[in-house]
C-alpha positions as CSV (number, residue, x, y, z in Angstrom):
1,X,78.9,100.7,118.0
2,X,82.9,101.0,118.9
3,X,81.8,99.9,122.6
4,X,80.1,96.7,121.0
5,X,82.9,95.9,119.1
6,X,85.1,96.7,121.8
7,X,83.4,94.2,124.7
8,X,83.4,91.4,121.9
9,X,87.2,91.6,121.8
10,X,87.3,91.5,125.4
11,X,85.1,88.4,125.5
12,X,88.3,86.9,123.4
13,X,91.3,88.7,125.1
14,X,91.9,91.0,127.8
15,X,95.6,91.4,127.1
16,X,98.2,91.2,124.2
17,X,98.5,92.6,120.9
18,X,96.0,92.8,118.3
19,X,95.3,93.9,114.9
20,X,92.3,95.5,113.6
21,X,90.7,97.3,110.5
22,X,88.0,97.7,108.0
23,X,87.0,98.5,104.8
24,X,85.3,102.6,104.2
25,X,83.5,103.3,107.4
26,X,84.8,99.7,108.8
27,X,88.0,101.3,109.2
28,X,87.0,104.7,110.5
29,X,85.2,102.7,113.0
30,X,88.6,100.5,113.7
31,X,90.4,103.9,114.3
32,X,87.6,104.4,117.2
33,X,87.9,100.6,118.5
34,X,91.7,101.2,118.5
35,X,91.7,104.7,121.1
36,X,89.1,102.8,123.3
37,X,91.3,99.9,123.6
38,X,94.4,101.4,124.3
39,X,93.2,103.7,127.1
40,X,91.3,100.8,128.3
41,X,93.5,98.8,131.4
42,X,92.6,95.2,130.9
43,X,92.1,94.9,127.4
44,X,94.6,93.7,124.0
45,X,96.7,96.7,123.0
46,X,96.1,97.8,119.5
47,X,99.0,97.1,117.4
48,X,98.4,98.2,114.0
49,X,95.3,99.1,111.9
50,X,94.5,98.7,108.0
51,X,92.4,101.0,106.4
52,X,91.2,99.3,103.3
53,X,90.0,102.6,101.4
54,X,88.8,104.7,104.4
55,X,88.8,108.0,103.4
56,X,89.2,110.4,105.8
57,X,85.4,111.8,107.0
58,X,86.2,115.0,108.2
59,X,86.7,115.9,104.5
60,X,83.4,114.4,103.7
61,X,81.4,116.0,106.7
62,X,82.1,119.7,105.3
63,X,81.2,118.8,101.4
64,X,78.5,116.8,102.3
65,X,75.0,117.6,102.5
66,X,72.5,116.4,105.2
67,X,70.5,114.8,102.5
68,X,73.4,113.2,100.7
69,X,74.9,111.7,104.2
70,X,71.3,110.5,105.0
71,X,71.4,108.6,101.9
72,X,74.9,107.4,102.4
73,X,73.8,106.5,106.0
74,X,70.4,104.4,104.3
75,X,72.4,102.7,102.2
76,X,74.5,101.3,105.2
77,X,71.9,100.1,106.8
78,X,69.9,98.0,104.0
79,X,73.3,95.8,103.9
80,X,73.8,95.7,108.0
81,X,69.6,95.6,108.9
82,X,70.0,92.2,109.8
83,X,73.4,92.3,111.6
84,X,73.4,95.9,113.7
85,X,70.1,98.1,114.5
86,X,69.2,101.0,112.3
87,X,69.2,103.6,115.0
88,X,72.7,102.4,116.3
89,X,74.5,102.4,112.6
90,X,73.1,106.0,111.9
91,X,74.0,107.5,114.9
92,X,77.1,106.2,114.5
93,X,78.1,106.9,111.3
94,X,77.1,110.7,111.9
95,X,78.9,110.9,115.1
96,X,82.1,109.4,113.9
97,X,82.3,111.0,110.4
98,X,82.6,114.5,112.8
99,X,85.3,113.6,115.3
100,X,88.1,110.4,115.4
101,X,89.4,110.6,118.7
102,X,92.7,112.6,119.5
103,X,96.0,110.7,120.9
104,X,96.7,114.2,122.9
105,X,96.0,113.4,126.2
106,X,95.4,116.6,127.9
107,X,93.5,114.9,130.5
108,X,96.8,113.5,131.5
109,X,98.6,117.0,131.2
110,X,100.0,115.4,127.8
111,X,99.2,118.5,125.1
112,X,101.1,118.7,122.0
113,X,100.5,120.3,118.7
114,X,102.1,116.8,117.7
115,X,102.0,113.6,119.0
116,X,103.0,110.1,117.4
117,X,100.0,107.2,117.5
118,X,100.4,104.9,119.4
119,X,100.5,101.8,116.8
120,X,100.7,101.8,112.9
121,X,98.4,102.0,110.7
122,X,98.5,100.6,106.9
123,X,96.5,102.5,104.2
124,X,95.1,100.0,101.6
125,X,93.7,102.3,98.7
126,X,91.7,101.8,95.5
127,X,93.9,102.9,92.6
128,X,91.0,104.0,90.3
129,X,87.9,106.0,90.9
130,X,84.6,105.3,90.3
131,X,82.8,105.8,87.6
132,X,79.7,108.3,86.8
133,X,76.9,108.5,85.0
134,X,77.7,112.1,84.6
135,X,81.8,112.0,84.0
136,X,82.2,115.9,85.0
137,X,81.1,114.9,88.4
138,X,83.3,113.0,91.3
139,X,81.7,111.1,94.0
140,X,82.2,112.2,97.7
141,X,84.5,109.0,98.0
142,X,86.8,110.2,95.1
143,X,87.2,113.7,96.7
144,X,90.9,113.2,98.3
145,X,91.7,110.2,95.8
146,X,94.6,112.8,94.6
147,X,95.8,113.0,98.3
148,X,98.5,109.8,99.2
149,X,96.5,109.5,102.3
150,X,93.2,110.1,101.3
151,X,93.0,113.0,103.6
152,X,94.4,111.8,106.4
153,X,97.6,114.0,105.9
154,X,94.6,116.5,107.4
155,X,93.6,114.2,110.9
156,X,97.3,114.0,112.3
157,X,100.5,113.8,109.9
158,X,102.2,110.9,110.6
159,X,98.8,108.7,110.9
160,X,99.3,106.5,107.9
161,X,103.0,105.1,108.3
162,X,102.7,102.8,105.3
163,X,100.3,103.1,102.1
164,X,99.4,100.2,99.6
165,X,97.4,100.5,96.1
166,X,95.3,97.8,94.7
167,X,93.2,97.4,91.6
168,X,89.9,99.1,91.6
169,X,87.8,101.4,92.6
170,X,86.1,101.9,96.2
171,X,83.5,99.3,95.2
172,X,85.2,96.9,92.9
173,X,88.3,96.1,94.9
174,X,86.7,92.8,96.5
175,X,85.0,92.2,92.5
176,X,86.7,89.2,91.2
177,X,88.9,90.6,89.0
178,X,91.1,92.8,91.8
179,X,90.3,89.9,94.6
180,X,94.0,88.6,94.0
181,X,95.8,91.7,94.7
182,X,93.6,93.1,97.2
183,X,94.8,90.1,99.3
184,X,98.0,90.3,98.3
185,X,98.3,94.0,99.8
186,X,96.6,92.6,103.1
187,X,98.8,90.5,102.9
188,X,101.5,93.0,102.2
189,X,100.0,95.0,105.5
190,X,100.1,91.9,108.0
191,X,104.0,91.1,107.2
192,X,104.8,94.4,108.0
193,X,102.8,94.2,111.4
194,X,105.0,91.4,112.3
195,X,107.4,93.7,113.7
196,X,105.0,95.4,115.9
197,X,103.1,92.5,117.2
């Protein structure tokens, strides 16, 4: 799905600097776009991502049943059936929620226990969770809503250079109500891309 995404950028630029991002597995997905893009020779360079409440999936692939990720995978696909096909969005979202890419290059001889990514990436995060029919449980989404990050303190520590917090929950923050200030901290995000771009 990254490689579709990735040739329909092309089709609009093969050089410059872009931004990209997505909202829960949009932006995991953007992280994916991003690495393909920058190792690619005639394409934009990624600038900057925004993660508009993408929590980190390596968290979710170990808590996460088969069943469970099947459903979460289902309900994808009824909202994209018309846009993307269902074999493509599943395989995707499995295959990504267990590896983002790596920005150590050993291929290159470049291996570090630490290296900085390449562009910056904003963190746009629900400030609420949602709610529960059962209010002793937490849904999978929730799990790392304690965490700044969201869990991706755990993919690479200086991923998220810059974290915003909007009204909401995971599913309400485009509801009418929060619509104002979720903009606003997009917003927020593409002033401070400025610099970079």
């Amino acid at each position: 799905m990254a490689q579709a995404y990735v040739q329909l950028i092309k089709n609009v630029s093969r050089r410059g600097s872009i931004l990209i991002g997505g909202w829960s597995f949009g932006g995991i997905l953007a992280v994916h776009i991003a690495q393909i893009l920058n190792n690619e020779t005639k394409a934009p360079r990624v600038a900057g991502i925004i993660l508009i409440d993408s929590v980190y999936p390596t968290r979710l692939r170990h808590g996460l049943d088969m069943d469970l990720q099947e459903n979460i995978v289902a309900g994808v696909v009824a909202e994209l059936k018309d846009k993307h096909p269902v074999s493509l969005v599943r395989s995707t979202y499995l295959r990504y929620a267990r590896q983002l890419p790596s920005w150590n290059n050993c291929a290159t001889g470049i291996c570090r226990a630490h290296m900085s990514v390449p562009f910056s990436v904003t963190l746009i995060r629900a400030g609420s969770r949602i709610p529960m029919a059962n209010p002793q449980e937490t849904s999978f989404l929730d799990w790392t809503r304690s965490m700044p990050h969201l869990g991706w303190e755990n993919y690479q520590g200086d991923f998220i250079s810059q974290v915003l917090e909007t009204p909401g929950n995971h599913f309400s923050i485009f509801d009418t109500p929060n619509l104002l200030s979720t903009t606003s901290s997009i917003r927020d995000a593409l002033k401070a891309f400025r610099k970079v771009l």
